[in-house]
C-alpha positions in Angstrom: -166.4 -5.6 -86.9 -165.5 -8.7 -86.3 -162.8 -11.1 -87.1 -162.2 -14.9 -86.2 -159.5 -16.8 -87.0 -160.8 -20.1 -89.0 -157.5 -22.0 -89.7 -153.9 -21.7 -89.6 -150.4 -23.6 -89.5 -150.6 -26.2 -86.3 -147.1 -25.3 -84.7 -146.0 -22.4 -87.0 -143.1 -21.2 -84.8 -141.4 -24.5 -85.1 -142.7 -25.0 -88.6 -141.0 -21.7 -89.7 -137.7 -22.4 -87.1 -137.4 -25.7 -88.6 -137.4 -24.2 -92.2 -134.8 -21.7 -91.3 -132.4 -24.7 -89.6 -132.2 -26.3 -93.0 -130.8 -23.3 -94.5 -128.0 -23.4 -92.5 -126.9 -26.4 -90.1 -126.9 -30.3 -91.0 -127.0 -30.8 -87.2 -130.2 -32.2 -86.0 -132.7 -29.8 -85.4 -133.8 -28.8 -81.3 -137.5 -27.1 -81.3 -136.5 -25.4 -78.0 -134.0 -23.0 -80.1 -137.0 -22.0 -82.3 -137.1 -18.4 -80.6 -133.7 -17.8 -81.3 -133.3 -19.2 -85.0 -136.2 -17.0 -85.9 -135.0 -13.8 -84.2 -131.7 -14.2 -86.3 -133.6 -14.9 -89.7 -136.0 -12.3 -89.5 -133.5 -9.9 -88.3 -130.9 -10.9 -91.2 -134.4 -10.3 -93.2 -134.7 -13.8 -94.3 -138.4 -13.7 -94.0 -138.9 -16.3 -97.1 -138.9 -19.0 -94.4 -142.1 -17.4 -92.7 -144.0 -18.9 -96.3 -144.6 -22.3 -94.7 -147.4 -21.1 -92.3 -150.6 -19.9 -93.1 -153.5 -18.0 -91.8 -157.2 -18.1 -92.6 -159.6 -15.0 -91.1 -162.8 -14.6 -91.2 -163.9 -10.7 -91.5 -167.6 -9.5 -90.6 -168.9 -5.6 -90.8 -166.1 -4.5 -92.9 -167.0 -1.9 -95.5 -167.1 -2.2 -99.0 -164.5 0.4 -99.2 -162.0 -1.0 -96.1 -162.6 -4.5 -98.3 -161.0 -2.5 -101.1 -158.5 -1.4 -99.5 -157.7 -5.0 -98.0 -157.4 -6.8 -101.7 -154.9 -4.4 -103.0 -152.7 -6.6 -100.7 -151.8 -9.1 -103.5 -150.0 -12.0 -101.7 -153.1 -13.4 -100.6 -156.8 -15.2 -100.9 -159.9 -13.8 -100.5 -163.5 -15.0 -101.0 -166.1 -12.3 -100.4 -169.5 -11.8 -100.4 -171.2 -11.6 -103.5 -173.8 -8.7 -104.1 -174.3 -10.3 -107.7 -176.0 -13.5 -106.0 -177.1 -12.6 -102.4 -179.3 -9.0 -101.0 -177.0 -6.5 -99.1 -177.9 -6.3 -95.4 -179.0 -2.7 -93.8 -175.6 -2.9 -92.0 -173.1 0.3 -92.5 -169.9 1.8 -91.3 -169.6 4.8 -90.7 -166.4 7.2 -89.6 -166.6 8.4 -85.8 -168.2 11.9 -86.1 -170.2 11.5 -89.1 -173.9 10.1 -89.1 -174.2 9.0 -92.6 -177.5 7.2 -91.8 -180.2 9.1 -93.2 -178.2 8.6 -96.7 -177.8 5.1 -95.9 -181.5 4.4 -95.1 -182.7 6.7 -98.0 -180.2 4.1 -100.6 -181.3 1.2 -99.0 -184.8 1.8 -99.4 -184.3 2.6 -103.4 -181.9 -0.9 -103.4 -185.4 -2.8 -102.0 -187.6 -0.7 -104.2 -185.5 -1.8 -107.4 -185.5 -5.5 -106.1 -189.2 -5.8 -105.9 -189.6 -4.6 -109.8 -187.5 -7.3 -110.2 -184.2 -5.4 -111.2 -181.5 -8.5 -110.6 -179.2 -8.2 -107.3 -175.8 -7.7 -109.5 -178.0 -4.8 -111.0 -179.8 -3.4 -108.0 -176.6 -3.0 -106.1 -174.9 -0.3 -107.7 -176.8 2.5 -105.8 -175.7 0.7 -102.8 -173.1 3.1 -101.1 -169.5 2.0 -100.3 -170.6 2.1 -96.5 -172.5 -1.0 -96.7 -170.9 -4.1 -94.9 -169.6 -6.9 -96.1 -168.4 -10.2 -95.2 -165.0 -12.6 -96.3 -162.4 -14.8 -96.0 -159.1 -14.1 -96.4 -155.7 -16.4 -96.2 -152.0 -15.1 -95.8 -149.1 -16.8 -95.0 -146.7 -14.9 -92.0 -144.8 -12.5 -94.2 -147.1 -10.9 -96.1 -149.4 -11.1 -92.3 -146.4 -9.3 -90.9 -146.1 -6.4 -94.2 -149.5 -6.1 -93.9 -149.4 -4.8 -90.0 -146.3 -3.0 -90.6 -148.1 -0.7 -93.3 -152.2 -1.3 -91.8 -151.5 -1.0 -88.4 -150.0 2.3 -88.3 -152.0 5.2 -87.6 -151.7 7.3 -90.9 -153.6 4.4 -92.2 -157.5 4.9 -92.9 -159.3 3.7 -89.1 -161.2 0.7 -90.3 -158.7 -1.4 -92.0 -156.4 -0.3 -89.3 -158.2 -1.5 -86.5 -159.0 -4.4 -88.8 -155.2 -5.0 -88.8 -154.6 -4.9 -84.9 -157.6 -7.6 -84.4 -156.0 -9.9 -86.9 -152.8 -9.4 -85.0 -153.9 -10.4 -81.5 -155.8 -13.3 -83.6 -152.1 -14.3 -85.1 -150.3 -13.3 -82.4 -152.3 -15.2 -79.9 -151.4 -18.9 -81.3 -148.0 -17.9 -83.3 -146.2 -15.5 -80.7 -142.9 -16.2 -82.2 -143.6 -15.4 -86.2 -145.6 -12.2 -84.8 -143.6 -11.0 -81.3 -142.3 -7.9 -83.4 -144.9 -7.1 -85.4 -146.8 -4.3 -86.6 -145.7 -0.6 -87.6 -142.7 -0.4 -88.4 -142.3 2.8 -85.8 -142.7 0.3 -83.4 -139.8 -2.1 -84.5 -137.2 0.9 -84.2 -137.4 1.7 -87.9 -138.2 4.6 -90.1 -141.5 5.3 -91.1 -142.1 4.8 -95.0 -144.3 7.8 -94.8 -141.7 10.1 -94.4 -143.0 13.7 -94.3 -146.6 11.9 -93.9 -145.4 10.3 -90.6 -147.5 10.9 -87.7 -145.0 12.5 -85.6 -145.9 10.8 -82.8 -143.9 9.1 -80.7 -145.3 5.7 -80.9 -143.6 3.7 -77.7 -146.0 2.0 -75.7 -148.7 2.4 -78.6 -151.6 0.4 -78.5 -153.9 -1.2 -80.9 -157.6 -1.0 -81.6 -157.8 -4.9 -80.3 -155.8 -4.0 -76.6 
């Protein structure tokens, strides 16, 4: 897999601090506080303010069935590849300690088969399994960035889009420390896990990520 991040908000700390300032004081605004103002608005949980910046990734080798997983996260954009209008590459993902290949190879080669008697791509793809790869762009601003680490980097959640999740971090993280210093599973911010009896159990400090 691999993800690079295309665009984002130039200066999205500040951008974010400055929105937060606003809120609350008419005095005039000091970008060397920034830390600070967004410590005390994401910890009162005023994470509205984290709108204003943006991030654009670009994700290659992600499965058809990670990529499934990844649009249920409604607060965001996405343009993917289309199987309607382009062939499917012979790429696949596969879980560690399971060689799904000889089904792969054995799909793909009735996939080329149904191409050359001219069955249409948007046709031909539907014995295509959901192990083939695909590739997208995808643009969320910091809040829904940081609720989708809290509930994609933790382990319970299925590997690929998990280690998905902890690239895109170190790719967010890397030019918006600030918006992101805290971020991920939830374990790791000193809070209790939403999965409850599902939790892992695990006693997550010093956890690291896929992308470490």
């Amino acid at each position: 897999m691999k993800v690079e991040l295309l665009a984002y908000t130039p200066d999205a700390d500040v951008l974010c601090a400055y929105a937060a300032h606003i809120c609350y004081s008419t005095e005039p605004f000091d970008a060397h506080r920034s830390a600070g103002i967004l410590r005390k608005v994401c910890g009162n949980g005023h994470l509205s303010v984290l709108e204003h910046a943006s991030f654009t990734f670009l994700v290659e080798g992600l499965s058809r069935a990670a990529s499934h997983q990844l649009v249920r996260h409604r607060l965001a954009s996405y343009s993917q590849q289309s199987l309607r209008f382009t062939k499917a590459q012979p790429v696949f993902v596969s879980p560690a300690g399971h060689d799904f290949r000889p089904f792969y190879e054995q799909a793909y080669m009735e996939y080329e088969r149904l191409l050359a008697e001219g069955v249409h791509e948007e046709d031909a793809r539907y014995v295509l399994p959901q192990g083939v790869a695909s590739r997208l762009v995808v643009t969320m601003n910091a809040r829904e960035l940081r609720h989708f680490f809290e509930l994609r980097c933790c382990l319970r959640a299925q590997f690929e889009i998990r280690a998905l999740a902890w690239l895109m971090l170190a790719k967010a993280k890397a030019v918006a420390p600030l918006l992101f210093e805290n971020a991920g599973p939830v374990c790791l911010q000193g809070m209790e896990c939403p999965e409850r009896s599902f939790a892992c159990h695990l006693k997550m400090k010093g956890h690291k990520g896929e992308s470490e």
